[in-house]
C-alpha positions in Angstrom: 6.8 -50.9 11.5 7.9 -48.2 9.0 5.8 -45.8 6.7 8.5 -45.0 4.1 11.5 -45.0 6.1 9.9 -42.9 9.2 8.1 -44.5 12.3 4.1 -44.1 12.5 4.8 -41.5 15.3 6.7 -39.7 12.9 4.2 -40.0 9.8 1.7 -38.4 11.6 3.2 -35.4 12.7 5.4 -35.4 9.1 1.7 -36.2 7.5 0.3 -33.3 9.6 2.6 -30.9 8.2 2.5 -31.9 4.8 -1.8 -31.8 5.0 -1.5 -28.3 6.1 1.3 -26.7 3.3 -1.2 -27.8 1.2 -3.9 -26.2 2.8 -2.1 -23.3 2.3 -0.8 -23.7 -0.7 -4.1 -24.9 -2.4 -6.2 -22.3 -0.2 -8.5 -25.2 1.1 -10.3 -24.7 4.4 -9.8 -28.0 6.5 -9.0 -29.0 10.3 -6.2 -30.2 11.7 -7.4 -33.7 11.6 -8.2 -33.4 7.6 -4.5 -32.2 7.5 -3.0 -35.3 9.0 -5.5 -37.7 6.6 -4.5 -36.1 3.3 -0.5 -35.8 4.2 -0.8 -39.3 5.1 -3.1 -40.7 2.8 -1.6 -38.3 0.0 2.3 -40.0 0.5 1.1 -43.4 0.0 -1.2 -42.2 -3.3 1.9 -40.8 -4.4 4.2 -43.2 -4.0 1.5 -46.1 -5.6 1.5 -43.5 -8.6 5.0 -44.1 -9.1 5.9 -46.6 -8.5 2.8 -48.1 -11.1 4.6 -45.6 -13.6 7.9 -47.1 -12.8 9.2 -43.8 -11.7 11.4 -44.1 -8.5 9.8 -42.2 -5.2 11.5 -39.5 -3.8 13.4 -41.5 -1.2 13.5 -42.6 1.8 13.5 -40.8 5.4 11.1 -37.8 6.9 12.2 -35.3 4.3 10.9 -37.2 1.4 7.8 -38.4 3.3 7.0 -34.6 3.7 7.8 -33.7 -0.5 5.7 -36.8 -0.8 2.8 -36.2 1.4 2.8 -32.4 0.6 2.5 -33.0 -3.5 0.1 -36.2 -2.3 -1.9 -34.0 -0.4 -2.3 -31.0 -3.1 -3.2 -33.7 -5.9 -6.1 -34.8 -3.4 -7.6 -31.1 -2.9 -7.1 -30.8 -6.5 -9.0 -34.1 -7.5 -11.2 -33.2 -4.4 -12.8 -30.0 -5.8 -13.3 -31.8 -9.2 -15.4 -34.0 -7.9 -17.3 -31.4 -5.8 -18.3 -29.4 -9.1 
Protein backbone atom coordinates (compact mmCIF):
# COMPACT_ATOMS: atom_id res chain seq x y z
CA UNK A 1 0.00 0.00 0.00
CA UNK A 2 1.12 3.62 -0.90
CA UNK A 3 1.07 6.88 1.15
CA UNK A 4 1.13 9.46 -1.74
CA UNK A 5 3.12 7.70 -4.28
CA UNK A 6 5.94 6.46 -1.55
CA UNK A 7 5.81 3.07 0.39
CA UNK A 8 5.02 3.31 4.34
CA UNK A 9 8.82 2.53 4.86
CA UNK A 10 9.45 5.39 2.98
CA UNK A 11 6.82 7.87 4.63
CA UNK A 12 8.22 7.42 7.75
CA UNK A 13 11.71 8.22 7.21
CA UNK A 14 10.40 11.10 4.43
CA UNK A 15 7.73 12.05 7.39
CA UNK A 16 10.73 12.10 9.83
CA UNK A 17 12.55 14.48 7.88
CA UNK A 18 9.94 16.68 7.11
CA UNK A 19 8.77 16.74 11.25
CA UNK A 20 12.21 17.84 11.97
CA UNK A 21 12.77 20.98 9.11
CA UNK A 22 10.02 22.14 10.77
CA UNK A 23 11.30 21.83 14.07
CA UNK A 24 13.79 23.93 12.88
CA UNK A 25 12.27 26.09 10.95
CA UNK A 26 9.40 26.79 13.50
CA UNK A 27 12.06 26.63 16.50
CA UNK A 28 9.71 23.98 18.26
CA UNK A 29 11.38 21.70 20.82
CA UNK A 30 10.09 17.97 20.02
CA UNK A 31 11.60 14.30 19.77
CA UNK A 32 12.32 12.32 17.10
CA UNK A 33 9.13 10.45 17.49
CA UNK A 34 6.98 13.87 17.43
CA UNK A 35 8.97 14.54 14.24
CA UNK A 36 7.80 11.49 12.38
CA UNK A 37 3.85 12.14 13.73
CA UNK A 38 3.67 15.72 12.41
CA UNK A 39 5.63 15.04 8.92
CA UNK A 40 3.28 12.24 8.56
CA UNK A 41 0.22 13.45 10.01
CA UNK A 42 1.05 17.03 8.55
CA UNK A 43 1.16 15.45 4.49
CA UNK A 44 -2.12 13.98 4.76
CA UNK A 45 -3.70 17.44 6.59
CA UNK A 46 -2.28 18.99 3.66
CA UNK A 47 -3.20 17.26 1.05
CA UNK A 48 -7.11 16.90 2.64
CA UNK A 49 -6.77 20.90 2.63
CA UNK A 50 -6.44 20.78 -0.91
CA UNK A 51 -7.77 18.80 -2.31
CA UNK A 52 -11.35 20.13 -0.25
CA UNK A 53 -10.17 23.59 -1.90
CA UNK A 54 -9.97 21.93 -5.18
CA UNK A 55 -6.34 22.95 -5.38
CA UNK A 56 -4.12 20.05 -6.94
CA UNK A 57 -1.32 18.56 -4.30
CA UNK A 58 2.03 18.94 -4.96
CA UNK A 59 2.42 15.55 -6.75
CA UNK A 60 3.21 12.50 -6.48
CA UNK A 61 6.58 10.65 -5.29
CA UNK A 62 9.00 11.25 -2.04
CA UNK A 63 9.89 14.76 -3.07
CA UNK A 64 6.48 16.05 -2.85
CA UNK A 65 5.66 13.95 0.26
CA UNK A 66 8.59 15.86 1.91
CA UNK A 67 7.23 19.76 0.48
CA UNK A 68 3.97 18.31 1.76
CA UNK A 69 4.74 16.93 5.14
CA UNK A 70 7.31 19.80 5.80
CA UNK A 71 4.53 22.79 5.14
CA UNK A 72 1.93 20.00 6.86
CA UNK A 73 4.08 19.84 9.71
CA UNK A 74 4.82 23.75 10.18
CA UNK A 75 0.94 24.52 9.93
CA UNK A 76 0.55 21.96 12.89
CA UNK A 77 3.23 23.74 15.32
CA UNK A 78 1.64 26.88 14.15
CA UNK A 79 -2.04 25.77 15.00
CA UNK A 80 -0.33 23.86 17.87
CA UNK A 81 0.86 26.98 19.87
CA UNK A 82 -2.46 28.68 19.25
CA UNK A 83 -4.10 26.43 21.02
CA UNK A 84 -1.54 26.27 23.86
CA UNK A 85 -2.14 30.16 24.61
Amino acid sequence: MDVNGVGWITAIIIGGLAGWLAEMVMKSNTGIFMNIIMGIVGAVVLNAILRALSIEPFGVGWFAYLITGFVGACLLIFVGRLVRR
